[in-house]
N, C-alpha and C positions, 0 to 999 in steps of 0.2 A: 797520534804517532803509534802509540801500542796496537789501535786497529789495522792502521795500514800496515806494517811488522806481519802481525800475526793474519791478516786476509793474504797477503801472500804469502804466506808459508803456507796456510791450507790452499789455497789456489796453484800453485807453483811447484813446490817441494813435496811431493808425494813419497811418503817413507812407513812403515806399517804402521798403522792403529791411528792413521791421519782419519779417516772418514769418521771414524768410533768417537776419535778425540772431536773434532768439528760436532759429532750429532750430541757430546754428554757438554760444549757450550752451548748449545742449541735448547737443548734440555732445560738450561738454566733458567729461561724465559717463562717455565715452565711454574716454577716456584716463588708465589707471589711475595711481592715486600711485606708486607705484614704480616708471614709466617715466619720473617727471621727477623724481626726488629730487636725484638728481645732479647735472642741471643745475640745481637750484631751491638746490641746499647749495653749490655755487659762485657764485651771483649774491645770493645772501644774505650769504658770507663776501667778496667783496668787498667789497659795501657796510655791511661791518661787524654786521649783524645774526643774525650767529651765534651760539649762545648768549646771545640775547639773547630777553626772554618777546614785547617788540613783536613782534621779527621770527615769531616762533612763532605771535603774533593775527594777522599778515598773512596768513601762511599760512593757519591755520584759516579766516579770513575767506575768501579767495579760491576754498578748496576746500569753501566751504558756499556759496559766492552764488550758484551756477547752481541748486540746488537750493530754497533760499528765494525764488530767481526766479520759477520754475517755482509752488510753492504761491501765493505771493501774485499772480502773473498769474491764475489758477486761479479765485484770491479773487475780485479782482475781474472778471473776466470771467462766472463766478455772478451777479453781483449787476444791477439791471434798468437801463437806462441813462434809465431815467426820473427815475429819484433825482439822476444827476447834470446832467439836463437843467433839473429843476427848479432847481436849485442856480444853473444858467449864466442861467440866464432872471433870478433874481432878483439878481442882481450878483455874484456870486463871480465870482472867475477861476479857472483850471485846478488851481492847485496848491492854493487854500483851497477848491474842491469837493474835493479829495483829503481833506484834512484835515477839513476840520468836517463834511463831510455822510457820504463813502464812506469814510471811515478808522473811524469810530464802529462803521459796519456789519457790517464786512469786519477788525472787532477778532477770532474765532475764527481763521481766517486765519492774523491776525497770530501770535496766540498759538501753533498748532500750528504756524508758523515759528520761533517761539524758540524753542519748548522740540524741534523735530528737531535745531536746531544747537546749542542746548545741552549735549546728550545726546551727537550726534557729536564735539563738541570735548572736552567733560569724559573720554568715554572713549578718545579716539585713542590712541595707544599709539607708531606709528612713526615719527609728524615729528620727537617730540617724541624717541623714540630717540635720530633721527639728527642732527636740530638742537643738542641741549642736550650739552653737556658737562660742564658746571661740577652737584655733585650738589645743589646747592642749591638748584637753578631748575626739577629735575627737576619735571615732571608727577604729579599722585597714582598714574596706570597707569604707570608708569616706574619713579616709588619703592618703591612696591609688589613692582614685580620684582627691583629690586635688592636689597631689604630683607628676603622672604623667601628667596632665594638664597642657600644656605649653601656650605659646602666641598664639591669633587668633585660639583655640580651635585645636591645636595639641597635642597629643598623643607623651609623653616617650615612647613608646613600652619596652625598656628596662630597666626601673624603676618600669614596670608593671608587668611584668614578672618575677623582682626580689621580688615584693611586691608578687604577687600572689604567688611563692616557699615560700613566710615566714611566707604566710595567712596559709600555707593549714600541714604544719607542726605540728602543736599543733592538729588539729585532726587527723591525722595519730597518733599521737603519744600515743593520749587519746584512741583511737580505739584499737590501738594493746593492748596496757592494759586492755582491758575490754573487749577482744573478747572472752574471754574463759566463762565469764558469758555469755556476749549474743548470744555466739551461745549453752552454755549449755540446757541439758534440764530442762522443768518447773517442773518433778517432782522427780529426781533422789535424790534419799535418803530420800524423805518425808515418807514413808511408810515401817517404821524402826521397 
């Protein structure tokens, strides 16, 4: 939701210091997780969100928006602004041309946005390392490693293998559901 918001605004709404602002999230890609874990693992243990799963979606959330930014400005910057001209001539305002007319459109988009941050979150492995303590809240990539880790730093191979078949299920599963949006095209039936 916050992607699709904020790809149209930098797509859309052109107002000064849009391009500057779009290049310094852009930028952000720039700065790998492991040069802020540390300060990100102390200003989360203050405010109490350590080992805690919110505080873990904050993160994930924060370290996938520049990226869903980026696709969904993409999206709609693709898309012909006559659709949403049309839309502003017949009474809508800004945010219900987003919604009823260019949101319908620019649903591939959306979809090849959840299911990147889907996939990056479900597989993360080091926030959720370094965030979680308690083994209950562990992550499935987290559990995983703990679970086939034996003595003297051997390997279940086949506790690994059953983890990896039980990891990779829920995205087959979410995939096949949503492949007919994302491999749909981005303008079929907009131009009615």
């Amino acid at each position: 939701m916050l992607s699709t918001l904020a790809g149209y605004g930098f797509a859309r709404l052109r107002f000064r210091g849009s391009n500057l602002l779009f290049f310094a999230t852009l930028a952000t890609f720039m700065i790998p997780f492991q040069a802020v874990i540390t300060p990100l693992y102390l200003v989360l243990h203050q405010i109490g969100l350590t080992n805690n799963l919110l505080g873990l979606m904050l993160v994930y959330t924060t370290f996938n928006l520049p990226f869903g930014i980026f696709l969904m400005r993409n999206s709609f910057a693709a898309l012909p602004s006559s659709i949403e001209e049309a839309a502003l001539v017949d009474g809508c305002g800004v945010l219900r041309a987003m919604v009823r007319v260019l949101l319908p459109v620019a649903i591939p988009g959306v979809i090849s946005t959840a299911l990147f941050t889907f996939f990056a979150s479900w597989n993360e492995f080091f926030a959720a390392l370094i965030l979680m303590t308690d083994q209950s809240k562990y992550t499935l990539p987290v559990a995983l490693n703990v679970l086939s880790s034996g003595t003297f730093g051997t390997l279940d191979w086949g506790a690994l293998q059953a983890g990896v078949a039980v990891t990779i299920v829920p995205c087959i599963v979410i995939y096949v559901l949503l492949q007919k949006y994302y491999v749909g095209g981005m303008l079929t039936g907009a131009m009615k």
